[in-house]
MIDO-625815 format. One record per residue (C-alpha): x, y, z; residue in three letters. Coordinates in steps of 0.05 Angstrom, whole numbers, padded with zeros to 5 digits, always signed. Layout:
<pts>
XYZALA ...
</pts>
This chain:
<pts>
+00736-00672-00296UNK +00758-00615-00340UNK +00691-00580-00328UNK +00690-00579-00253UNK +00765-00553-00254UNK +00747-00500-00292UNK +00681-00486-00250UNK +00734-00487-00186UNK +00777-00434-00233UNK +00716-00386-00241UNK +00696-00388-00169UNK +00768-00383-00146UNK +00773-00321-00190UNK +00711-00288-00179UNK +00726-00293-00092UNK +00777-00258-00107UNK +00743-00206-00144UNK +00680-00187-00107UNK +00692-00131-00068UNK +00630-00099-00067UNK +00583-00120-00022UNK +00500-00125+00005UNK +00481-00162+00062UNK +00404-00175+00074UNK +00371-00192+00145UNK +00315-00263+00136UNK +00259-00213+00158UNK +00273-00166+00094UNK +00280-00226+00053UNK +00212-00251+00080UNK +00184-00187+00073UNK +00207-00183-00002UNK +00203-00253-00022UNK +00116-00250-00028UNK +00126-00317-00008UNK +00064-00313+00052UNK +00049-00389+00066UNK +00062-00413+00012UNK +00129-00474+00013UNK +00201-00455-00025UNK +00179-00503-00085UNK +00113-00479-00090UNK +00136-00398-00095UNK +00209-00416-00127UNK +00159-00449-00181UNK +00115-00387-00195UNK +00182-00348-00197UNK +00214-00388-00246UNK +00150-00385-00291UNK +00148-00310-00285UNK +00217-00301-00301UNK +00244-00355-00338UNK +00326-00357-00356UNK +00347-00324-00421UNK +00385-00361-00482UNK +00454-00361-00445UNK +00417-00391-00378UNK +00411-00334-00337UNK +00367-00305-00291UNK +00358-00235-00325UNK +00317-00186-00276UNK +00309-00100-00306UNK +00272-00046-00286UNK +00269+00033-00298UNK +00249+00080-00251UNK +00249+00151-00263UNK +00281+00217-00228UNK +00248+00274-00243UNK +00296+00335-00248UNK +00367+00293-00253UNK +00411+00287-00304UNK +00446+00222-00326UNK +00505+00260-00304UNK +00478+00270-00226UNK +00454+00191-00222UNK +00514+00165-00254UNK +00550+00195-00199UNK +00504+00179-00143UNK +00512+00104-00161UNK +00584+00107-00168UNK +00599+00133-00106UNK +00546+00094-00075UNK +00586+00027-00099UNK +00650+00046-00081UNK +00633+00072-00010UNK +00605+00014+00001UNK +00674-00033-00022UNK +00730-00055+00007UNK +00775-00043-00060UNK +00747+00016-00099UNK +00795-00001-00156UNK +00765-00062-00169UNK +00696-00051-00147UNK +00676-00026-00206UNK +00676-00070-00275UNK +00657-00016-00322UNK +00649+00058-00313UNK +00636+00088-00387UNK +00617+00159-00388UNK +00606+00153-00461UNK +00560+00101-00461UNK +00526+00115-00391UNK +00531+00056-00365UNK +00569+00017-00298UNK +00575-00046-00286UNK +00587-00080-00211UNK +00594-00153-00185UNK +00549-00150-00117UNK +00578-00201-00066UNK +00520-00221-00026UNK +00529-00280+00023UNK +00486-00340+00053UNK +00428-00315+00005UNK +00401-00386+00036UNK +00417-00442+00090UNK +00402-00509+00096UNK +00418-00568+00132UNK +00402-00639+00124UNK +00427-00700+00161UNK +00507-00690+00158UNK +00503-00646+00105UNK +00497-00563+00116UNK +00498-00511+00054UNK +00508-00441+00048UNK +00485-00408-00011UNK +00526-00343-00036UNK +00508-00309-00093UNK +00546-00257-00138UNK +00495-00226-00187UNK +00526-00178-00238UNK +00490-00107-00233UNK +00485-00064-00294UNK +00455+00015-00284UNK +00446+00047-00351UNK +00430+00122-00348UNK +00392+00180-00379UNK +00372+00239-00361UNK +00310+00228-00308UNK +00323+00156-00304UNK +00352+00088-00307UNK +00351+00026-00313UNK +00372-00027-00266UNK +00387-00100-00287UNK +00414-00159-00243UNK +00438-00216-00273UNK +00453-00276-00246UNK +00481-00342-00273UNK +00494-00399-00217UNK +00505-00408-00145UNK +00562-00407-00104UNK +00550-00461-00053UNK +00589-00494+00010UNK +00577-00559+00033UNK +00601-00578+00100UNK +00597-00652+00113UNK +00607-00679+00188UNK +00639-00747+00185UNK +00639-00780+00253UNK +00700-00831+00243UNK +00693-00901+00247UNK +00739-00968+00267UNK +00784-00997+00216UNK +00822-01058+00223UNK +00893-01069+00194UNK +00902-01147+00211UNK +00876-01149+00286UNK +00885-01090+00310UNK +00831-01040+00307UNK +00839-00966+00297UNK +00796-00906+00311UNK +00779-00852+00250UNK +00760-00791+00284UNK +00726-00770+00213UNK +00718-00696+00224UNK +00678-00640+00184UNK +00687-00649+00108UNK +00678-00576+00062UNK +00668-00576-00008UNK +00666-00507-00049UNK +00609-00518-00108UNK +00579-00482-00164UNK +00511-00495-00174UNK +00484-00468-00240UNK +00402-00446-00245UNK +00396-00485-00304UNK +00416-00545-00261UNK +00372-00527-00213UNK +00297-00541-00179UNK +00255-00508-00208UNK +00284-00491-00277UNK +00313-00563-00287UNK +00272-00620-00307UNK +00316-00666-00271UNK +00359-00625-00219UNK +00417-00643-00199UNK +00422-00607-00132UNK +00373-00602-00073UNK +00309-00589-00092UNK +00296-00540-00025UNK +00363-00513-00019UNK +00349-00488-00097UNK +00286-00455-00084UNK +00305-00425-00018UNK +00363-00394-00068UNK +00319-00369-00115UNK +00260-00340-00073UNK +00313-00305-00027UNK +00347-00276-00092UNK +00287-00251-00125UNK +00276-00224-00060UNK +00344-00193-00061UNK +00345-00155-00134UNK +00281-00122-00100UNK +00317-00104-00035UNK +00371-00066-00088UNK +00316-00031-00128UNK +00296+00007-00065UNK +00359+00018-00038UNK +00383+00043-00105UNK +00320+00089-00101UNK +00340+00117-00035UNK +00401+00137-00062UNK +00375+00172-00123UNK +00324+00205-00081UNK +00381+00235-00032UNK +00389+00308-00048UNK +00465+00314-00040UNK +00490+00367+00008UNK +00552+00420-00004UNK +00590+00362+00042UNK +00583+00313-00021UNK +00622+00362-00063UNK 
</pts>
């Protein structure tokens, strides 16, 4: 009991604190996901064994790319204004902005990452991957970390009869939602026995895979932007 109030605490808390946000249309997620014909187990499985979670079960994804000619000074500033043009609070877009260090650090808000329905039951699948650019001069390097799932379950309930003595009465039931946090290490395919749905899981992980490499690009496209005496 006291684990899934505090799990309700940290997703409370954290709703409150994305502000920064990427959305993702299903055809760039196909495109990205290199899933071809293959079924959500079958490629969520070949992703989990290429990338399986770190000590503190997370899903850990980093790359570097370089930019010839820029200083850690020019990208840092790119990214930072990149983030905060794209939020809805620019004081609390940002979780860490150290100069001294090079670094920024940014909670991405990125919603139904994956959909499902079955029977009565429908999810939606958000995620909220923490992003982490260090800088030097001529390049970074881009990590996106991500712990659990934030997941809605709407249940339709279509009422039933009830008797109290003999008289019957009508429950008009009604559509049930329940706010969960799913963690990976909990989940198909990095759990031995999950405790979630097995395709809702690896629609959720194919479809964020496929989303840190959505960012990498986009992040390249805005190192790559010469920046015009307007950006001054």
């Amino acid at each position: 009991m006291k684990k899934n109030y505090f799990l309700f605490i940290v997703f409370a808390f954290m709703s409150m604190q994305m502000v920064y946000a990427q959305s993702f249309s299903k055809d760039e997620l196909k495109k990205y996901s290199g899933q071809g014909n293959k079924s959500d187990e079958a490629r969520a499985a070949e992703l989990a064994q290429e990338n399986p979670l770190n000590d503190q079960y997370e899903l850990v994804l980093s790359c570097v790319k370089e930019y010839s000619g820029q200083s850690k000074k020019e990208l840092y500033n790119k990214i930072y204004n990149w983030i905060i043009n794209l939020s809805s609070n620019s004081q609390s877009a940002i979780q860490v902005a150290d100069t001294a260090k090079w670094i920024i650090q940014t909670r991405c808000n990125i919603q139904q990452i994956a959909k499902r329905t079955m029977g009565d039951n429908r999810y939606k699948v958000n995620i909220r991957p923490l992003l982490t650019f260090d800088f030097k001069d001529e390049k970074i390097r881009f990590t996106f970390n991500l712990q659990s799932y934030d997941v809605l379950k709407k249940t339709d309930d279509d009422g039933g009869i009830f008797m109290m003595g003999n008289i019957g009465f009508f429950d008009g039931g009604g559509q049930k939602k329940d706010n969960q946090v799913w963690p990976l290490s909990e989940c198909y395919p990095y759990a031995k026995k999950p405790s979630h749905p097995k395709v809702t899981s690896s629609r959720a992980l194919v479809n964020s895979v496929a989303a840190y490499k959505i960012l990498i690009d986009r992040v390249d496209g805005v190192l790559k932007k010469a920046v015009s005496n307007s950006d001054w």
